[in-house]
TIDREN-597784 format. One record per residue (C-alpha): residue number from 1; chain; x, y, z; residue in one letter. Coordinates in pm, 1 decimal. Each point is the difference from the previous one (the first is absolute). Last residue first. Layout:
BEGIN
> NUM | A | X | Y | Z | A;
...
***
This chain:
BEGIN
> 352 | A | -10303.6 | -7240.6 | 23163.2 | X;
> 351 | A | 116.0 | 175.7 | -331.5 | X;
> 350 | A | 259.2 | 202.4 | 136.2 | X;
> 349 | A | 174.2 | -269.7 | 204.6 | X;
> 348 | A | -35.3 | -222.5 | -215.7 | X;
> 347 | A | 134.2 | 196.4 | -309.9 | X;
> 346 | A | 312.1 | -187.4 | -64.1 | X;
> 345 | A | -100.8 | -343.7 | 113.8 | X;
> 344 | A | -309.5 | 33.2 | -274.5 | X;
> 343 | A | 273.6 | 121.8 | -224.6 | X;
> 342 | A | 183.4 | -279.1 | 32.9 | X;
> 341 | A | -239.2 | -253.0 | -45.4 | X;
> 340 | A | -133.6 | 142.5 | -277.9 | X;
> 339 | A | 311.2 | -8.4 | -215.1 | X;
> 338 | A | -69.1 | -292.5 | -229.9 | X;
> 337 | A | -341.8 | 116.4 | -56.1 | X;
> 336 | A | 238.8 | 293.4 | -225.6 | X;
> 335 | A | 39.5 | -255.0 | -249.3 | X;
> 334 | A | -406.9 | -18.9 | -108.6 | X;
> 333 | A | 88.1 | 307.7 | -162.9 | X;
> 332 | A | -188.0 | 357.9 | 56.7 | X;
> 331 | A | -313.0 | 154.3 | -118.2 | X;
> 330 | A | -47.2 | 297.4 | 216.8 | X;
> 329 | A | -262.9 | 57.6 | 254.0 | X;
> 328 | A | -175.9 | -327.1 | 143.1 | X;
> 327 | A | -331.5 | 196.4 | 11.9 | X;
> 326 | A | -268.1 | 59.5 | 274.9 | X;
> 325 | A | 231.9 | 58.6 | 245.9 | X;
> 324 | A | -96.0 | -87.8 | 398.1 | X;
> 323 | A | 198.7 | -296.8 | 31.4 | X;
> 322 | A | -24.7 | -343.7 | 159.7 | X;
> 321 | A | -232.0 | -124.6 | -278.0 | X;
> 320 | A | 133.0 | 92.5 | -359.7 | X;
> 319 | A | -74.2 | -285.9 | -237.1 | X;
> 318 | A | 326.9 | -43.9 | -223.2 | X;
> 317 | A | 173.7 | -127.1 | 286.4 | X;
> 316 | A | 319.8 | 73.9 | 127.7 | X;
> 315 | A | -122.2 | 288.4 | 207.4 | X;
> 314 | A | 208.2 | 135.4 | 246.0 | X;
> 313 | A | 320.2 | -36.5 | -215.3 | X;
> 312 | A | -240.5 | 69.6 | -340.1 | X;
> 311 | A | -107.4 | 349.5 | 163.3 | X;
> 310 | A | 346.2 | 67.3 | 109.4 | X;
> 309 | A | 158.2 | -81.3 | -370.0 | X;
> 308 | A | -292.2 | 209.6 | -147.1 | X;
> 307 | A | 51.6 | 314.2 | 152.2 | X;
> 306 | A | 414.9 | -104.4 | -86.4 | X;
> 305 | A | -115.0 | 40.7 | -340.7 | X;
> 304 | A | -204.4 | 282.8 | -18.2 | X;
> 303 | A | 329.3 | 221.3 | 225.8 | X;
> 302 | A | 192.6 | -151.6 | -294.8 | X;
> 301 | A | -216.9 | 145.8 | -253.3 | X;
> 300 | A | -67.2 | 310.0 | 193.6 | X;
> 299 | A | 393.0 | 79.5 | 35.4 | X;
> 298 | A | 58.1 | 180.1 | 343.7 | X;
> 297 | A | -24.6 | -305.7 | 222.8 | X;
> 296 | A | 5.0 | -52.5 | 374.4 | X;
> 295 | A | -110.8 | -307.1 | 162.9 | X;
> 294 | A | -231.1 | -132.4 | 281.5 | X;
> 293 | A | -149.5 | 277.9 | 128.6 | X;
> 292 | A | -216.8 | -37.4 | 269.8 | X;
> 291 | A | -341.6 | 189.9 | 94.6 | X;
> 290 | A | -61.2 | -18.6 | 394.0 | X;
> 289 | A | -223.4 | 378.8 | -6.4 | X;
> 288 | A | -186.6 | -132.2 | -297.4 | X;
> 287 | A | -155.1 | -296.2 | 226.7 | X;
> 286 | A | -314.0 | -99.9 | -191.4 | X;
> 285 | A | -326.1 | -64.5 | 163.0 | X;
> 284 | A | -297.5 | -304.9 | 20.3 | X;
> 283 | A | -321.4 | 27.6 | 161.0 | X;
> 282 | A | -146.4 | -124.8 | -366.9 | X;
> 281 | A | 196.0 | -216.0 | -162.6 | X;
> 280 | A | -138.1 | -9.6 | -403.4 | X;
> 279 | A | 13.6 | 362.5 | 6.4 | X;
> 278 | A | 314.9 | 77.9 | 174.0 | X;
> 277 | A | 202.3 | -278.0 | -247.8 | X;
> 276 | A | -149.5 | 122.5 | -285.7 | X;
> 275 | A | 88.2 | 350.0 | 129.7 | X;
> 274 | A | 326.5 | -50.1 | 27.7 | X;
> 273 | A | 109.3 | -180.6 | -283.3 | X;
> 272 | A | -123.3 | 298.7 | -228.8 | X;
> 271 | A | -216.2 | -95.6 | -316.8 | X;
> 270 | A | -307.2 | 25.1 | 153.9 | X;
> 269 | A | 28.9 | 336.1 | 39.9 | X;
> 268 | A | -218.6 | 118.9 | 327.3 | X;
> 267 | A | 47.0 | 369.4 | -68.3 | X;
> 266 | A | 125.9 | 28.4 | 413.9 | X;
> 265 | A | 210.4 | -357.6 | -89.3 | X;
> 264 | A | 121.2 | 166.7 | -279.1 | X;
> 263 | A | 117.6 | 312.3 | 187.4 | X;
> 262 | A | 162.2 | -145.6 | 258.1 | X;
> 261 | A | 238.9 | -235.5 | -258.6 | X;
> 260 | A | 7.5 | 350.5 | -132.8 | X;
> 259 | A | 142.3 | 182.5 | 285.7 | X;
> 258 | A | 235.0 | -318.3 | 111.2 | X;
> 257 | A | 159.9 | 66.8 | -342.9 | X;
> 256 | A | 54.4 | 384.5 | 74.5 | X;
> 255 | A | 106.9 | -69.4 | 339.9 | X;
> 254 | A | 272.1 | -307.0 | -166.3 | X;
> 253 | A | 190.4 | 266.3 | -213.7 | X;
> 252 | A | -73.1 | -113.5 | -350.7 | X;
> 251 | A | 188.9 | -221.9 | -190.6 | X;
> 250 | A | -248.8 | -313.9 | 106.2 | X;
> 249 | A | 4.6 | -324.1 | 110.0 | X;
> 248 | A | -262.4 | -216.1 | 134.1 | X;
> 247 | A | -24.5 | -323.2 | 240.4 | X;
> 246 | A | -339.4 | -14.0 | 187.0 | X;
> 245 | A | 65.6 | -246.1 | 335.6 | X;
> 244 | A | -297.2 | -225.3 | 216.0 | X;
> 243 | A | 64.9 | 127.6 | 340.9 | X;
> 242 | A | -371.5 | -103.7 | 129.4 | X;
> 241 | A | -86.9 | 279.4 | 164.5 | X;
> 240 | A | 241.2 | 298.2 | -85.6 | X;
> 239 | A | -19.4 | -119.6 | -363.0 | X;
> 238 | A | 382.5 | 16.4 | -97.7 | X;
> 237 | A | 175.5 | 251.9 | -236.1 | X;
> 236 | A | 312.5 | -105.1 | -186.4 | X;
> 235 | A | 215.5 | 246.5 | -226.1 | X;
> 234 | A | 216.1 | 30.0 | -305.3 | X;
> 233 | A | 180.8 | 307.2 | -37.7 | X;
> 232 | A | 83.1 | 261.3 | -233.6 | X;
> 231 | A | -122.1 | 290.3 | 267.7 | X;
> 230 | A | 81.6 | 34.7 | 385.3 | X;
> 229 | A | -128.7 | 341.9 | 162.3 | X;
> 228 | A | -286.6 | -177.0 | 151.5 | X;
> 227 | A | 240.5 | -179.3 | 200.2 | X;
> 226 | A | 218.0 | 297.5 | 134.8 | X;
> 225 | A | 348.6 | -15.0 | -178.4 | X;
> 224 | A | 346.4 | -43.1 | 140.5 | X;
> 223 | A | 217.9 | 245.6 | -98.6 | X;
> 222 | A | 259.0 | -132.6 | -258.8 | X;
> 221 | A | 328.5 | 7.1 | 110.5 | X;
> 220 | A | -4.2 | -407.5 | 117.0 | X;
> 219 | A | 385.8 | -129.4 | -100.2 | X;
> 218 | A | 112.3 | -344.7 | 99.8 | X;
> 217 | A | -269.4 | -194.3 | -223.2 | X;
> 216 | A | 13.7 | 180.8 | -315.7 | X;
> 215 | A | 421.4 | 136.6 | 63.7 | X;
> 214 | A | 44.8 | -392.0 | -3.3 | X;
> 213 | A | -153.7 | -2.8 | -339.6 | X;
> 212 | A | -400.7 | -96.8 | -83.0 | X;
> 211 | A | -1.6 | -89.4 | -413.4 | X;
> 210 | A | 24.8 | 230.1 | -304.5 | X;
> 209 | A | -170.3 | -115.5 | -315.9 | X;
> 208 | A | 121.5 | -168.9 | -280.6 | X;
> 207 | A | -243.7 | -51.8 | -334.1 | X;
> 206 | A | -36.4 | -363.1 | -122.5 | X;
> 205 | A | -232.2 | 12.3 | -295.6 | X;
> 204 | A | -181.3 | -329.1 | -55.6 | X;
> 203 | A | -84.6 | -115.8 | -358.0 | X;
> 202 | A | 87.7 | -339.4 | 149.3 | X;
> 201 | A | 324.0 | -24.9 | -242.0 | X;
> 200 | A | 98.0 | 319.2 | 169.0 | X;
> 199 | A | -82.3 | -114.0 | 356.6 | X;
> 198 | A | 298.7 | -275.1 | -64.4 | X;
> 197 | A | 203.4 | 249.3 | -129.4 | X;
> 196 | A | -68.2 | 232.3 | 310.3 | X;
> 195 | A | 82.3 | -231.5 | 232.0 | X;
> 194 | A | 326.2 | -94.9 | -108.0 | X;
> 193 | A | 129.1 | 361.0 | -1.2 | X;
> 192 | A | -220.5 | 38.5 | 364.7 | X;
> 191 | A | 256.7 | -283.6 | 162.6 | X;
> 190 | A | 354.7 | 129.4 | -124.3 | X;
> 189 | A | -61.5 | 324.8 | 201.9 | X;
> 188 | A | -315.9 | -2.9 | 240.7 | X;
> 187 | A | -266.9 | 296.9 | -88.9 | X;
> 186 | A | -270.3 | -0.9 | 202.1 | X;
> 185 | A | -363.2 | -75.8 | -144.3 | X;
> 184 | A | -252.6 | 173.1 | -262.4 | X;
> 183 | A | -130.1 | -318.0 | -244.9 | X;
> 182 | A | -163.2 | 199.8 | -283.0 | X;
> 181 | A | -339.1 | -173.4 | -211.5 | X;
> 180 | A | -55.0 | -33.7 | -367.3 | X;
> 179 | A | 340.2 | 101.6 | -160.7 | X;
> 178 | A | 77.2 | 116.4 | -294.7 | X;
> 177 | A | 349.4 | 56.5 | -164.3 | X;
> 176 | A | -15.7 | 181.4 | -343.0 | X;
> 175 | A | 326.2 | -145.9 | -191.7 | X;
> 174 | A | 137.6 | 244.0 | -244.8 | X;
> 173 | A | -73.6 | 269.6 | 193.3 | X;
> 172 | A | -222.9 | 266.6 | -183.7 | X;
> 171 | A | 148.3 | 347.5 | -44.2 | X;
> 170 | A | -282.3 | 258.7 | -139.3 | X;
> 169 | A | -101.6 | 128.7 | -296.3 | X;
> 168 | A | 18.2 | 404.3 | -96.7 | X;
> 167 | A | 271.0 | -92.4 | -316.7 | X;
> 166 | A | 185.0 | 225.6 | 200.1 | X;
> 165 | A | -29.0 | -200.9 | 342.7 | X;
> 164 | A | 110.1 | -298.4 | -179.5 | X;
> 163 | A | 295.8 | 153.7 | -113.2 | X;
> 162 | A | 81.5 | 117.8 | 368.6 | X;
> 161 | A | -77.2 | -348.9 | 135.1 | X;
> 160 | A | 268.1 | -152.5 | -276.3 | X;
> 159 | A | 247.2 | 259.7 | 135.0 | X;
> 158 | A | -63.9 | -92.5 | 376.7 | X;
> 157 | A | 66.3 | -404.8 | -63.3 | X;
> 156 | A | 338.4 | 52.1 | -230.4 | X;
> 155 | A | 155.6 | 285.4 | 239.2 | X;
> 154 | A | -121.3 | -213.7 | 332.8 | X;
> 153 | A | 208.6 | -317.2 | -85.1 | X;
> 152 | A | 266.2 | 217.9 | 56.4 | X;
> 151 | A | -85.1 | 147.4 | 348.1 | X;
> 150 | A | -108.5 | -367.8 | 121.3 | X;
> 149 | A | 345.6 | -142.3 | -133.5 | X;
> 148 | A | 182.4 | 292.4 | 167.1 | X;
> 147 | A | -190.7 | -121.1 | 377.5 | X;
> 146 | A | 58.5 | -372.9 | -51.8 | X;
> 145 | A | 366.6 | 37.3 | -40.6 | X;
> 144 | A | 58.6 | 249.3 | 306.5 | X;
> 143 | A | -168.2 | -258.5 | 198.8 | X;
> 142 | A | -284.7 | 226.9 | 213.5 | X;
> 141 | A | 137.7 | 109.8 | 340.5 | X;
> 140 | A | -149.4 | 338.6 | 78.2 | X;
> 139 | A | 308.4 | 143.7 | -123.5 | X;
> 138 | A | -57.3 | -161.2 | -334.0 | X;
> 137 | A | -313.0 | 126.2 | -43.0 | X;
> 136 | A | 82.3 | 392.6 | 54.6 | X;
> 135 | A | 361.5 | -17.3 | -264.0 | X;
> 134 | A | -267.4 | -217.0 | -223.3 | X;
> 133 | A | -264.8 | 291.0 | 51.1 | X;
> 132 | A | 235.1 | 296.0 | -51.8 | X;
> 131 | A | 127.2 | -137.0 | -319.6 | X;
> 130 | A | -361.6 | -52.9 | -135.9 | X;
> 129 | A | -78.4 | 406.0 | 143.4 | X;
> 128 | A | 287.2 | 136.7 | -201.6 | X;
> 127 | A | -51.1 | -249.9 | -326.7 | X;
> 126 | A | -362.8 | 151.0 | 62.6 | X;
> 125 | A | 107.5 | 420.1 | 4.9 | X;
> 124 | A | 275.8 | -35.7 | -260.3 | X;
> 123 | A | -258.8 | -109.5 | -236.0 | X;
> 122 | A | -263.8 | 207.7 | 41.0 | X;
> 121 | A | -349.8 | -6.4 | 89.8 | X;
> 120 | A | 16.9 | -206.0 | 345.2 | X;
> 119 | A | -329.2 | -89.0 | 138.9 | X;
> 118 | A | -89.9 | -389.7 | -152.3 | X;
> 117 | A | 362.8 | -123.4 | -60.0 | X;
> 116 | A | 75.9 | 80.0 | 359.8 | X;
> 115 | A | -362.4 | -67.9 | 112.9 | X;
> 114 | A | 55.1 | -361.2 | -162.2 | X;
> 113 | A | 362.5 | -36.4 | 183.7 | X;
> 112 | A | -195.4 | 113.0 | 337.0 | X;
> 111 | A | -240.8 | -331.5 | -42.3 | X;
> 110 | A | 305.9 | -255.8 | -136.3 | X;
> 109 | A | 142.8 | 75.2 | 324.4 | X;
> 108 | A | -265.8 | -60.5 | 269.2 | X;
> 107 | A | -91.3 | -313.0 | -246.1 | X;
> 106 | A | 282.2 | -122.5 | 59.4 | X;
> 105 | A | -39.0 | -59.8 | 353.9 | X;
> 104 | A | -351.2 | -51.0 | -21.2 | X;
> 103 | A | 81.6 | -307.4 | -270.4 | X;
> 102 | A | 309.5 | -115.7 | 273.3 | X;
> 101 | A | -277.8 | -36.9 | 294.4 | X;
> 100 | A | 72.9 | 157.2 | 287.3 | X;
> 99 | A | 183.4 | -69.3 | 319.5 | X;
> 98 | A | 284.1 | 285.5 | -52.2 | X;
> 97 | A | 334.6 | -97.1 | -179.7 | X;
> 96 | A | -84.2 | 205.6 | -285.1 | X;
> 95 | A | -93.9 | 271.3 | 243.6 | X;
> 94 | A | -315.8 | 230.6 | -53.1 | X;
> 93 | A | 102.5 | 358.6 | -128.1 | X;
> 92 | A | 213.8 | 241.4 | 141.7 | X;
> 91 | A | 75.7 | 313.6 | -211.5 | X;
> 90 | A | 3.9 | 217.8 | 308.3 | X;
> 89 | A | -249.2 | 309.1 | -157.7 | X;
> 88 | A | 89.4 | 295.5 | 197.2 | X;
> 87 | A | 51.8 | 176.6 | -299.3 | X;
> 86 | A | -356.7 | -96.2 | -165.8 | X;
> 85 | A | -7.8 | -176.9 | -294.4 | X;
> 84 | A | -66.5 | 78.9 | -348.9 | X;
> 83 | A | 20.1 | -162.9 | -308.6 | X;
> 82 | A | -18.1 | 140.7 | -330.3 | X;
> 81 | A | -192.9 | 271.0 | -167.4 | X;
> 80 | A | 67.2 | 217.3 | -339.9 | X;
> 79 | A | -322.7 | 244.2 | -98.1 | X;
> 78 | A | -65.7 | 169.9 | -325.6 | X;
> 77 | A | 70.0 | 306.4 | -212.9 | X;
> 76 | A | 242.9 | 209.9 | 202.5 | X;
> 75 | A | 69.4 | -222.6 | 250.4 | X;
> 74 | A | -157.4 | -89.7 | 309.3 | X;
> 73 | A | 156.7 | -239.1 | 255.9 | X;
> 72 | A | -174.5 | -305.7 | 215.2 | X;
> 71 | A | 138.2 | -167.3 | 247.8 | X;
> 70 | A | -205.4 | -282.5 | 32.5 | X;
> 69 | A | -56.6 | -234.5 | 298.6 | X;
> 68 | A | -372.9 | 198.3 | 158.5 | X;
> 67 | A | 96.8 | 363.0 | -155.1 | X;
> 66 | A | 302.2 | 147.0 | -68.7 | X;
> 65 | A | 15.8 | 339.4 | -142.9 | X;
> 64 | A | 266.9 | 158.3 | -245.2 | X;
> 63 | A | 0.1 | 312.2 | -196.8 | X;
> 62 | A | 217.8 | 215.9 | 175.8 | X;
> 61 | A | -237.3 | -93.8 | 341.5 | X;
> 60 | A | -351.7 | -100.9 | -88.0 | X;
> 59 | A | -248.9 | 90.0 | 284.8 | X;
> 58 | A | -78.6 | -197.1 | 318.2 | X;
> 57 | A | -362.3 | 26.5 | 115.0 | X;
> 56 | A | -233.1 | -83.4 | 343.8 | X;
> 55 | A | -323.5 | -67.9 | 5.4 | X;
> 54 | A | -261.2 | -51.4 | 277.6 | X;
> 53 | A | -249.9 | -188.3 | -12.3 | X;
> 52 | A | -145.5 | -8.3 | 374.5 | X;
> 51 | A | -44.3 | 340.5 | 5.0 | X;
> 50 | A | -265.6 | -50.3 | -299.4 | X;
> 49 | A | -52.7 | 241.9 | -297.0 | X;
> 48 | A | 244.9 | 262.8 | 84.3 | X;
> 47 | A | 299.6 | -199.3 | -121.0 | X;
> 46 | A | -118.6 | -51.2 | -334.9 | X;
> 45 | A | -71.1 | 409.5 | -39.7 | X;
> 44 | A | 306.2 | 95.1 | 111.9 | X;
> 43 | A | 176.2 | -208.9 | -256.6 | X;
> 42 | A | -203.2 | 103.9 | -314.6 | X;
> 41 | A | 71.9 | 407.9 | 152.7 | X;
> 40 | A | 405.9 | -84.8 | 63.1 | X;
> 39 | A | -61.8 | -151.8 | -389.6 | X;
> 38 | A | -144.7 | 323.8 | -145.4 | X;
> 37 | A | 275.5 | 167.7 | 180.7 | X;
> 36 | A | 249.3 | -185.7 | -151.2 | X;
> 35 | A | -139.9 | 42.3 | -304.8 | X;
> 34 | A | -175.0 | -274.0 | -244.0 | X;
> 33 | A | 149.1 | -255.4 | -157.6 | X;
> 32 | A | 13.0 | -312.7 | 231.0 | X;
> 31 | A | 133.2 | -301.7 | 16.8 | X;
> 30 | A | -114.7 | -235.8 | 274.2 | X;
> 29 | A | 157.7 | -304.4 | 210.8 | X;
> 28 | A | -248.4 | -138.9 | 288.1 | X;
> 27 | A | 153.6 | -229.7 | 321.1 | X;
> 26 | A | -303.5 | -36.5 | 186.0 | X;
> 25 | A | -106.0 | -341.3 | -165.6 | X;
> 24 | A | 235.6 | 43.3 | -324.5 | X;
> 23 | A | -182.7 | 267.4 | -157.5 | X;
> 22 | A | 29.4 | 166.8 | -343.5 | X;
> 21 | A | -123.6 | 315.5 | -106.5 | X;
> 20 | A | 110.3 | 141.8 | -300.4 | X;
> 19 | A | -52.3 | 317.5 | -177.6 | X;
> 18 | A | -119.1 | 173.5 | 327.9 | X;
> 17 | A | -337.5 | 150.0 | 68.4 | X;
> 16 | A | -97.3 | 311.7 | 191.6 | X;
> 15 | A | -333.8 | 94.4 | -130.3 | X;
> 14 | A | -201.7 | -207.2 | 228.4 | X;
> 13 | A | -390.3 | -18.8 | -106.7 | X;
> 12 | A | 45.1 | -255.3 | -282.9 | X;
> 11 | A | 110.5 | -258.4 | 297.0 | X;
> 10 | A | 320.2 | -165.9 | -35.3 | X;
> 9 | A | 199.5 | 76.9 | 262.7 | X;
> 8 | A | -272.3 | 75.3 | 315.4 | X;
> 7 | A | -260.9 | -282.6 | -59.9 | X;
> 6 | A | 176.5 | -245.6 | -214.9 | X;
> 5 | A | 360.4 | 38.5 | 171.2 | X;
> 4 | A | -163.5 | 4.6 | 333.1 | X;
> 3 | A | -209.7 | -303.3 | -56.1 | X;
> 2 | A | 259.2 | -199.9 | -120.1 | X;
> 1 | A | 217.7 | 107.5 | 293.3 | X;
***
């Protein structure tokens, strides 16, 4: 959409241009001061550049239009917003009592109070929406208590933000928390509070991050996909002769990878596992038809680190003999040797 708006919006040659054009990914609010007809002509025009980009439009009604979560209302001089939500919006939010942490929790709250204080113009219009979020909170289970001391605390913290903001500066936390490195696991109530302040003196972030559930392992809707199809993976390919393994990962679908693994062994690049291997055993093939998978992993850091977890299982050493990479991949600690074992049992009968 970038390259629409620059091309098609705010080229010299178009002479349909709005006051203000602002975009919210395909979501765009404009103001506009030419004719209606001059705008039907502005909006034919966008929609007859591409068929696949295709516009549609909802006008100001008595002076109001809502766009993204503001309502927004125009007045003689000026415009008044506040929050909007949809009608069929249920009001649920995540459960007090739900297996979360308590900081999420609040922070769920503490998040809509900001937009409150953040979107509504008038008065009447924020102690509205404030009411409407303790009545919404407390149904949801939060302690009545904790959920009025939030909303007051917020007055003191939200005014000092908005004097900031006129003096153009900007809101610094009193205490700037920095971390070097982020621990992602499953939240476990009582046990992750502890962890965390541990990590914290560490300089170690502890983030949670959903686990496998019942409906995980009971429930298989996802078509099943063709091996080449299969991306974010890390993968094993043996010599066909003398079944030495190449561990790899990649984010790519696995036919592109297998393309270029092709590829640099056709441009002979000495830097490719493969062909080392090929030129320095002549006779010698690789089986890309029997390619395994051993792991699945969208984030590249983690996908980098279990790489290097396989490649240390199979080969402890800092030499590597019984493999066909050229590197040991990522840098990891000396604590994962602890696990080899198991992983070596794990992928046995992938591997071998």
């Amino acid at each position: 959409m970038n390259w629409f708006e620059k091309t098609f919006v705010f080229n010299e040659g178009n002479k349909f241009k709005p006051i203000l054009w602002k975009r919210m990914r395909d979501d765009i609010f404009i103001i506009w001061d030419q004719s209606d007809r001059e705008f039907d002509c502005f909006f034919w025009y966008l929609n007859g550049i591409n068929p696949q980009i295709q516009l549609t439009i909802e006008k100001e009604n008595d002076g109001n239009l809502s766009f993204l979560d503001i309502d927004i209302w125009r007045k003689k001089d000026n415009l008044i917003t506040k929050v909007y939500r949809k009608p069929t919006h249920t009001q649920k939010y995540i459960h007090w009592r739900s297996n979360h942490p308590k900081n999420l929790l609040l922070g769920v709250l503490k998040g809509l109070i900001h937009r409150a204080h953040s979107l509504c113009d008038l008065e009447k219009d924020l102690l509205d929406e404030l009411d409407l979020l303790k009545d919404v909170f407390i149904t949801n289970g939060y302690p009545e208590d904790l959920v009025k001391k939030t909303i007051k605390k917020s007055w003191e913290k939200e005014t000092l933000r908005a004097l900031v903001d006129d003096l153009n500066g900007d809101v610094k936390a009193a205490k700037e928390e920095k971390y070097f490195d982020v621990l992602h696991v499953p939240y476990v109530h009582g046990f992750s509070e502890g962890l965390q302040k541990k990590l914290k003196d560490l300089e170690i972030g502890l983030v949670p991050k959903k686990g496998r559930t019942l409906f995980d392992h009971l429930c298989q809707l996802k078509q099943k996909k063709e091996k080449d199809q299969m991306k974010n993976v890390v993968y094993a390919v043996k010599c066909q002769t003398c079944t030495t393994p190449y561990i790899g990962e990649t984010s790519q679908h696995w036919s592109d990878r297998k393309y270029q693994h092709k590829n640099d062994i056709k441009n002979k690049k000495e830097t490719n596992g493969f062909y080392q291997h090929l030129k320095n055993h002549k006779g010698h093939d690789i089986d890309w038809d029997d390619a395994q998978f051993l792991d699945h992993e969208k984030h590249w850091l983690g996908r980098k680190i279990k790489e290097s977890v396989y490649i240390n299982a199979l080969n402890p050493t800092r030499d590597i003999k019984n493999l066909l990479n050229i590197e040991k991949g990522y840098k990891i600690d000396d604590c994962w040797s602890f696990f080899n074992d198991e992983i070596r049992k794990r992928i046995s009968g992938k591997i071998t």
